[in-house]
C-alpha positions as CSV (number, residue, x, y, z in Angstrom):
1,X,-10.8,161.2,141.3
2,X,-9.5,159.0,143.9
3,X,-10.8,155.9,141.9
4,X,-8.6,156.8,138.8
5,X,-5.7,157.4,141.0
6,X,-6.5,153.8,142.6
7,X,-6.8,152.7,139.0
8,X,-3.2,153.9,137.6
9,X,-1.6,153.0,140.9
10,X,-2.8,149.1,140.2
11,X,-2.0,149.3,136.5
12,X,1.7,150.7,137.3
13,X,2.1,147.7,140.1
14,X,0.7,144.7,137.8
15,X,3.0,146.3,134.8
16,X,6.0,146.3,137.4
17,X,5.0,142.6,138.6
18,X,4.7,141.4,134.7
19,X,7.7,142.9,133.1
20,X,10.5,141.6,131.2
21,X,13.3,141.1,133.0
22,X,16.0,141.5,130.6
23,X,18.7,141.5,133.3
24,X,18.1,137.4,134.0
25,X,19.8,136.6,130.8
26,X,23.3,138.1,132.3
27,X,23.7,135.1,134.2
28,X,24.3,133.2,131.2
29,X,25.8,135.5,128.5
30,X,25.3,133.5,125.2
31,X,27.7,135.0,122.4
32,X,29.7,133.6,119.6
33,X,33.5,134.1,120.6
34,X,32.6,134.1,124.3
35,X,35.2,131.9,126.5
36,X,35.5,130.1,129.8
37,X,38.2,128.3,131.7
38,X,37.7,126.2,134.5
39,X,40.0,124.5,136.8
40,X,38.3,121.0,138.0
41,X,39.8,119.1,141.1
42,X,38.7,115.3,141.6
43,X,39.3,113.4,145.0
44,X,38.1,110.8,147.0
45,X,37.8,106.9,146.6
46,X,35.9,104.8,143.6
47,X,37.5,101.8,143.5
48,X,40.6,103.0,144.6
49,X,42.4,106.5,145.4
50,X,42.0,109.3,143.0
51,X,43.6,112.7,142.7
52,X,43.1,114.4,140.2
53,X,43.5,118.0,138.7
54,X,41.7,119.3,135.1
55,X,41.9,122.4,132.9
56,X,39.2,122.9,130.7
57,X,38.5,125.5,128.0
58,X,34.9,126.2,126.6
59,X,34.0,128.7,123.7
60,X,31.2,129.4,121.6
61,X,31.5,128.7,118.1
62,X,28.2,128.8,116.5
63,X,24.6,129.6,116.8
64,X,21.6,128.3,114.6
65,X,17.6,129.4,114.9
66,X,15.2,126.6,114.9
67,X,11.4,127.0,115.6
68,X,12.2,131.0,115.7
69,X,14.6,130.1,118.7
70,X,18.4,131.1,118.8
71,X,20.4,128.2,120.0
72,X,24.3,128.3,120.6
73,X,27.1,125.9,120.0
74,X,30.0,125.2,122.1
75,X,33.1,123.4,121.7
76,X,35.5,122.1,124.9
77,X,39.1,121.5,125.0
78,X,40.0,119.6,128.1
79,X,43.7,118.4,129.9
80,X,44.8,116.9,132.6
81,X,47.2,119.2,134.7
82,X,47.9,116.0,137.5
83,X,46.7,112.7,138.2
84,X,44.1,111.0,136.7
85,X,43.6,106.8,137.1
86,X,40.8,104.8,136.7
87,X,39.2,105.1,140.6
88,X,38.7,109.3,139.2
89,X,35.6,110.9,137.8
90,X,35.2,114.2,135.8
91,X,31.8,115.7,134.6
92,X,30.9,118.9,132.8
93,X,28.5,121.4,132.8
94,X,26.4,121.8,130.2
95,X,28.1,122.6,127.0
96,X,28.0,119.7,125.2
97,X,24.2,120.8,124.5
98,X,22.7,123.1,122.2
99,X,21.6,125.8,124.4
100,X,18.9,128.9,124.4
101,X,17.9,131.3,127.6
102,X,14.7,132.5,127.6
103,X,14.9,136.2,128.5
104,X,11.2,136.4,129.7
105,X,10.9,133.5,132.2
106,X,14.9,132.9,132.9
107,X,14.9,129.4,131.6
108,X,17.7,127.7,130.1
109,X,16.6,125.2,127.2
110,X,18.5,122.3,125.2
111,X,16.9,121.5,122.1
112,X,16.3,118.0,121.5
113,X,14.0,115.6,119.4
114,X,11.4,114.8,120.3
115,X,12.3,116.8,123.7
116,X,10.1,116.6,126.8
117,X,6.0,116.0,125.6
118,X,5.2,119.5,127.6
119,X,8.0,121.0,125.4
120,X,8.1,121.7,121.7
121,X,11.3,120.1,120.7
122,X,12.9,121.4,124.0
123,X,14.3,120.0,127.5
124,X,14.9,122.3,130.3
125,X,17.7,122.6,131.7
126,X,17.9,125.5,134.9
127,X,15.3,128.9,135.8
128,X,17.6,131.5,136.6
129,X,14.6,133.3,138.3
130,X,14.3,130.8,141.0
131,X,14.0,131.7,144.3
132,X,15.8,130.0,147.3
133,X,14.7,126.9,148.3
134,X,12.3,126.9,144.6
135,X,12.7,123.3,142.9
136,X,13.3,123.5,139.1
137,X,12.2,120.6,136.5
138,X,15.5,118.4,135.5
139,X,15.0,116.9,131.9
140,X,11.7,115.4,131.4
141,X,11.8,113.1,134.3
142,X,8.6,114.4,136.8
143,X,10.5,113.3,140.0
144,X,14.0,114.5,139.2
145,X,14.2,118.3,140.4
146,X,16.8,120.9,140.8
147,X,16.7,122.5,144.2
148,X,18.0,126.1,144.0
149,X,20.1,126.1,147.2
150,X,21.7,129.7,147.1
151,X,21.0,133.3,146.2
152,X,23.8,134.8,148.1
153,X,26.5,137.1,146.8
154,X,29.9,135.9,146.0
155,X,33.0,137.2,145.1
156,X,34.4,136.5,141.6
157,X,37.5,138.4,140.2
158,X,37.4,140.5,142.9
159,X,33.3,141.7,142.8
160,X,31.0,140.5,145.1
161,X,27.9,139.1,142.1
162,X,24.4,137.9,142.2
163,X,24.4,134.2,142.6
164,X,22.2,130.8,141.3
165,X,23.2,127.4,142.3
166,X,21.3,124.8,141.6
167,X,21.5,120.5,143.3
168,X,20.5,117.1,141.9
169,X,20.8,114.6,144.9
170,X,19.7,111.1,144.0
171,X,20.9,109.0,146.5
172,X,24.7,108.2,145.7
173,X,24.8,110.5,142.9
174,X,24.5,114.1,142.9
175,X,25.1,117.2,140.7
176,X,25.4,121.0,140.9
177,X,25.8,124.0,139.1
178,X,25.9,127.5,139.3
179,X,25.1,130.8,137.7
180,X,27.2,134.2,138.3
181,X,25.7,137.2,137.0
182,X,27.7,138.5,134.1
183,X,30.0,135.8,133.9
184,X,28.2,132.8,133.1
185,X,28.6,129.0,135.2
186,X,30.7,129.8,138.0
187,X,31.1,125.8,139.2
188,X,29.9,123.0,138.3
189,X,30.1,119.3,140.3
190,X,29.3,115.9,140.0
191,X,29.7,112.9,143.0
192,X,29.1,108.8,142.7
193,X,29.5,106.9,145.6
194,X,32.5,108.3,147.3
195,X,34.5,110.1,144.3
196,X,34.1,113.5,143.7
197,X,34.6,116.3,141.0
198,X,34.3,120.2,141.0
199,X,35.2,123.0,138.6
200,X,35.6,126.8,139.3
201,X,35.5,129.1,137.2
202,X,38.9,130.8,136.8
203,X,38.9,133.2,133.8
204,X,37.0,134.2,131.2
205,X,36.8,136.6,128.0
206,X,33.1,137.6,127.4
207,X,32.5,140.2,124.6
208,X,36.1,141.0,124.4
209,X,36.6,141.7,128.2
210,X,38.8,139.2,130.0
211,X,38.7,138.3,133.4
212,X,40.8,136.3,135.6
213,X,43.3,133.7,134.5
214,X,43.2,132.9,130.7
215,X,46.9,132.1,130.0
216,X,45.1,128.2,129.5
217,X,43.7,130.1,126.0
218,X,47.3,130.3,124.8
219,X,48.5,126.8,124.5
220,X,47.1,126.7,121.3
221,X,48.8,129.8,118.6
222,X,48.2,130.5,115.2
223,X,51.0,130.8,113.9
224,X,50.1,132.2,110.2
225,X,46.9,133.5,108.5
226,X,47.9,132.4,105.0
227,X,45.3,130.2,103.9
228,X,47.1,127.1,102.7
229,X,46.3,125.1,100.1
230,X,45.6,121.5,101.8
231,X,44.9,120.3,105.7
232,X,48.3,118.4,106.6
233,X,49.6,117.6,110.3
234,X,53.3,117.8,110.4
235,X,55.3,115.5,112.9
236,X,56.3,117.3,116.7
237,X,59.5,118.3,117.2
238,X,61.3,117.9,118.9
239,X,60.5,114.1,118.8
240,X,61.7,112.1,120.8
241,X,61.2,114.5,123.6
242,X,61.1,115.5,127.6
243,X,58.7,116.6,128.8
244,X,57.5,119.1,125.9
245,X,56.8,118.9,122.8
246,X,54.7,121.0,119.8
247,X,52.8,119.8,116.9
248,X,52.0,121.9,113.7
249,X,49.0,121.3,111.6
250,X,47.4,123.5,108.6
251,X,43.6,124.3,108.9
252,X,43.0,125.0,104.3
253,X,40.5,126.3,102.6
254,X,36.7,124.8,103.1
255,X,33.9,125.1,100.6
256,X,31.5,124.9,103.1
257,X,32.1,127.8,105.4
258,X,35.3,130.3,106.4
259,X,36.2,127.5,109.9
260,X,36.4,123.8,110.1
261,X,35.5,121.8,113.7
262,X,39.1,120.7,114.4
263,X,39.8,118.1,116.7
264,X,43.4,117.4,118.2
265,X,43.3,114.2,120.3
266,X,47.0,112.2,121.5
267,X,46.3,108.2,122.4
268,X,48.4,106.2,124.3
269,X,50.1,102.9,122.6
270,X,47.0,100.6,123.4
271,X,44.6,103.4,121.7
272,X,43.1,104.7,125.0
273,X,42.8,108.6,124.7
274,X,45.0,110.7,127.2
275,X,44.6,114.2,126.1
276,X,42.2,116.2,124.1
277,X,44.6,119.1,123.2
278,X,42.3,120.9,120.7
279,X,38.4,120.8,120.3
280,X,37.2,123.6,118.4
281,X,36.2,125.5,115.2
282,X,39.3,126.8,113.4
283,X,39.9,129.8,111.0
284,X,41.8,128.8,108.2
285,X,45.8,128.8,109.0
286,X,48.6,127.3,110.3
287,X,48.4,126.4,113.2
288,X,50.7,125.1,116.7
289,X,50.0,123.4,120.2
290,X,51.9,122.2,122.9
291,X,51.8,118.8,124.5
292,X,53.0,118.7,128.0
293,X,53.9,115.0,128.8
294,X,55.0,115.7,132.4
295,X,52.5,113.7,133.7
296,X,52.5,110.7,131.2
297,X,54.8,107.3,131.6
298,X,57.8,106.8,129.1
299,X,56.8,105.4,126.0
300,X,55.0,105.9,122.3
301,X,52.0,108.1,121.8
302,X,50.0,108.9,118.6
303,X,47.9,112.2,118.3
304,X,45.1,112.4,115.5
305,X,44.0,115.5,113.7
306,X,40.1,115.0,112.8
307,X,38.1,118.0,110.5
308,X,34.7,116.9,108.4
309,X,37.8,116.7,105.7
310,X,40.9,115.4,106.7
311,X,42.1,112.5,109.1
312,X,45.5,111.7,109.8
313,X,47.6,110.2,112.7
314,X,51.2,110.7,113.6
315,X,53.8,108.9,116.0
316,X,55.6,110.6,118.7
317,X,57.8,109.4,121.7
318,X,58.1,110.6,125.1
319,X,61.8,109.6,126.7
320,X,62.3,110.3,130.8
């Protein structure tokens, strides 16, 4: 008797040590619609001063399967608030990839081709089941490693929240990022030489609930869900203007699917981009978005509307 009680005792222990945990993938809630904002500050010296502060918005548009795995798109819309010069760096996260999260083993993947040769068609990216001080493969590089430098709790929208943070140090360069559980990346960071560049995490709407500040979401309205008949980007009015300004632009009817990837991008007079005012997939409709030239020089600017279907280009001027 006391052998099969040993018996059921060690089966219930090994099932408990071997289990799913379905919990890890909270840390990184993939879901189309999902949203983040974070607020990035740059500082330091890189050639010169820089000072720098950075909204950015990131949603999830789209997901595909490939090799029975579900991978998830993202798009990024990204503005300068203050500063900026050439001596400033910025960096992101990692949502310019095409991402997965293993809910077994906690690991975040990136597909890619050919991918690391002891993936198929994959590169790794973090393992939210790390463990402090545990070092995690970066890419498919043997000697680069993520060290996971804290498990603590910290306090997000008011709730104290399990924690993952993960560091790249490589000399004069050096990266982090971090995992919150139910939110997502809570920071991300980047350094070379003597500049620097962090983003927090300051609001967010994940599966309908919204958290913190997400008044960034709102610069961009749609202004009317009739379908129009062809893609068209009207001038700004007012124009010229100080230091506001809004631009209209009609998202029509694609063959192809119920959204186009609309891209919104305003270019100074020698072509060098400034602001990156939309960078998404669009429902069809009209469409309006504010640019705020408060911290741009006098002068002439042109902003481009890009879709797979339409291009077209448009002259404004700001006046101080």
């Amino acid at each position: 008797m006391k052998k099969i009680i040993l018996i059921l005792i060690n089966i219930i222990l090994s099932s408990n040590v071997y289990s799913q945990d379905t919990s890890i993938v909270k840390f990184f809630p993939l879901k189309i619609g999902n949203v983040w904002i974070y607020q990035g500050n740059g500082y330091g010296v890189n050639g010169g001063i820089c000072k720098i502060i950075v909204k950015t918005k990131v949603k999830i548009i789209n997901s595909i399967n490939i090799n029975a795995h579900k991978y998830f798109y993202f798009s990024d819309t990204t503005r300068l608030i203050s500063g900026g010069g050439p001596s400033c760096i910025t960096c992101g996260a990692i949502f310019s990839d095409t991402l997965r999260i293993d809910s077994i083993n906690g690991d975040i993947y990136k597909y890619s081709n050919p991918g690391c040769n002891y993936l198929n068609h994959e590169i790794m990216e973090d393992s939210l089941k790390a463990h402090l001080q545990d070092t995690v493969k970066s890419g498919c590089n043997s000697i680069s490693h993520y060290i996971c430098s804290d498990t603590a709790l910290h306090s997000f929208f008011g709730v104290m929240r399990q924690y993952r943070s993960f560091d790249l140090n490589g000399g004069e360069v050096g990266f982090e990022r971090s995992f919150v559980k139910n939110l997502g990346i809570g920071s991300y960071s980047c350094c070379v030489m003597n500049a620097y560049y962090i983003a927090t995490l300051v609001g967010c709407v994940l599966d309908g609930v919204v958290y913190g500040d997400t008044s960034f979401i709102t610069r961009i309205r749609r202004i009317s869900s009739d379908i129009p008949k062809t893609f068209s980007l009207y001038h700004n009015y007012p124009n010229p203007f100080n230091p506001t300004t809004k631009i209209k632009f009609n998202i029509a009817s694609n063959v192809k699917s119920e959204t186009s990837n609309v891209k919104l991008v305003v270019y100074d007079i020698l072509g060098k981009e400034v602001a990156t005012l939309v960078n998404e997939s669009l429902s069809l409709g009209t469409y309006e978005v504010e640019f705020d030239g408060n911290n741009y020089a006098s002068g002439v600017y042109y902003y481009t509307l890009k879709t797979n279907e339409f291009n077209e280009t448009k002259k404004m001027i700001l006046i101080k």
